[in-house]
Each structure stands twice: as C-alpha cells, then as structure tokens.
C-alpha positions in Angstrom: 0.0 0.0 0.0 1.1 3.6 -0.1 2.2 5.9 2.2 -1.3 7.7 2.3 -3.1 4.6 2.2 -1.0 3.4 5.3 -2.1 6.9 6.9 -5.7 6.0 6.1 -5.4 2.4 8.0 -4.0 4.3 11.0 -6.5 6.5 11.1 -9.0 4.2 10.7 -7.5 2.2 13.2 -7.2 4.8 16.0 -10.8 6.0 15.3 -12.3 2.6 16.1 -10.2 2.5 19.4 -12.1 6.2 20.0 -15.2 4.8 19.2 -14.8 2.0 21.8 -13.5 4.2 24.5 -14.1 7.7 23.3 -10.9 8.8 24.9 -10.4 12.9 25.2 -6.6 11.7 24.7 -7.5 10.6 21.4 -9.6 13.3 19.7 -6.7 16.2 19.1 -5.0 13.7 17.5 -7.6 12.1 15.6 -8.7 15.9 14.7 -5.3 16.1 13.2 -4.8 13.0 11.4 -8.2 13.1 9.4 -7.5 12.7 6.2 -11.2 13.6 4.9 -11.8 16.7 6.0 -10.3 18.7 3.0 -10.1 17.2 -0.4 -7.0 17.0 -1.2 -7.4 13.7 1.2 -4.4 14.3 3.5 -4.6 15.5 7.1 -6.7 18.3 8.5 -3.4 19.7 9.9 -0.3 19.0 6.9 2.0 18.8 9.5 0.7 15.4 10.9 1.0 14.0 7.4 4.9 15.3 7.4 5.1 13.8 10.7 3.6 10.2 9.5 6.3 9.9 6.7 9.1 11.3 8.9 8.2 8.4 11.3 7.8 6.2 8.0 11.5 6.9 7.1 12.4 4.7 10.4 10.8 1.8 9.5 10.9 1.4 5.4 12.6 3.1 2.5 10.6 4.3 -0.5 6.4 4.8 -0.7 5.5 1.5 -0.7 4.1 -0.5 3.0 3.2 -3.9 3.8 0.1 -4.4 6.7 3.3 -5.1 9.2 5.2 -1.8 8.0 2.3 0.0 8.0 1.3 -1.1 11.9 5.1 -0.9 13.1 4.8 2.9 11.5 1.8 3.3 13.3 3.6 2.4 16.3 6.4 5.0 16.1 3.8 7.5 14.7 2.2 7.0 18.2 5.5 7.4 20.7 6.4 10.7 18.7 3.5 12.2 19.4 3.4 10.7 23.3 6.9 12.3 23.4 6.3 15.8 21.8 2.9 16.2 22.2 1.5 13.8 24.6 -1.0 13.7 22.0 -0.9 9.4 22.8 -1.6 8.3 26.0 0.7 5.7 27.3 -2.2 3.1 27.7 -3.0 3.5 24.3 0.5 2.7 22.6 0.7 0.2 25.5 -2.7 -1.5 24.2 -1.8 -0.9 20.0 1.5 -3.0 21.1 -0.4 -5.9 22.6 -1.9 -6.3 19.3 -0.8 -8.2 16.5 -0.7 -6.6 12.7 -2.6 -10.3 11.9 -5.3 -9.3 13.8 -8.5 -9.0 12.5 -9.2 -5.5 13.7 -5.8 -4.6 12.1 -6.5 -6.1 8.4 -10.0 -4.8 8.4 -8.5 -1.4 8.7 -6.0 -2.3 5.9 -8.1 -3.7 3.7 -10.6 -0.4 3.7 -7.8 2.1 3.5 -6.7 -0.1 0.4 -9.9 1.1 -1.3 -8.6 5.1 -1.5 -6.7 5.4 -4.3 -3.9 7.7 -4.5 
C-alpha cells in the first residue's frame, strides 16, 4: 500500500479505538490526522502527514508499505506524538502494542484504506 493509504489504516485504526473508549486523549490527534476533512485527502493539519512519513523513514525506505510496516509505523507514529505532544496516552500505545498486525481489527482497517486510491 502507499504511504497515504498506510495513513488511512492508522486513522482508521485509531478512530475505532475512540469509538470504543471515546478517549479525550484521542480526539486532538484524531482531529489532526483526518485525512477527509479537506479534499485534497491528506490531514486536517499538513503537519501530521509530514510527521507520518518522517516516522515512516524509520521503519521502510521508498512509498510502498506492507500491513506489518504499516502497523510498526503506526507504532512509532504513536510514541512521537506521546513524546512531543502527549497527544498518545501511554495506555494506548501500551494496548496498540499488545496487538498483533494479523489481527482482524488490524487487516479490516488495511483492507478499507486499500480502497482510496492515491
């Protein structure tokens, strides 16, 4: 998948663990990330898009993510904003690292990002 598509499974992702918990520690962030709010289809803030492929840059080289990339960039996407922003709350990344990027919640979210093109 690509890098946006990636974003889009992270998004989706995060937004179902709001929807089960409905978090306050997740909605700036979630406000951020959303990636349908303009229509361009990138974030509602640019700069958590740049941050997303900054994090991507630790984990794979070039534009193109497999679902275990794509979770493990998730991953670091989540401790960068813990450490800069404490956008994530520490329960949360603990919780996303319990979880497996085979499980079904995971490849549900992959498999409806895969259905934005680029």
């Amino acid at each position: 998948m690509t890098q946006r598509q990636a974003y889009i499974a992270a998004y989706y992702f995060l937004e179902s663990y709001w929807i089960e918990t409905k978090s306050d520690d997740l909605v700036h962030l979630l406000s951020n990330m959303n990636p349908f709010l303009w229509t361009d289809g990138y974030s509602a803030d640019p700069a958590t898009y740049e941050e997303w492929l900054e994090c991507a840059k630790k984990i794979v080289d070039g534009e193109s993510l497999d679902a275990r990339q794509t979770f493990d960039v998730m991953l670091e996407f989540l401790k960068f904003h813990k450490e800069e922003f404490e956008f994530a709350p520490a329960w949360l990344i603990d919780d996303v690292t319990k979880k497996t990027h085979n499980s079904s919640e995971w490849l549900a979210c992959v498999a409806d990002a895969m259905k934005h093109d680029d």
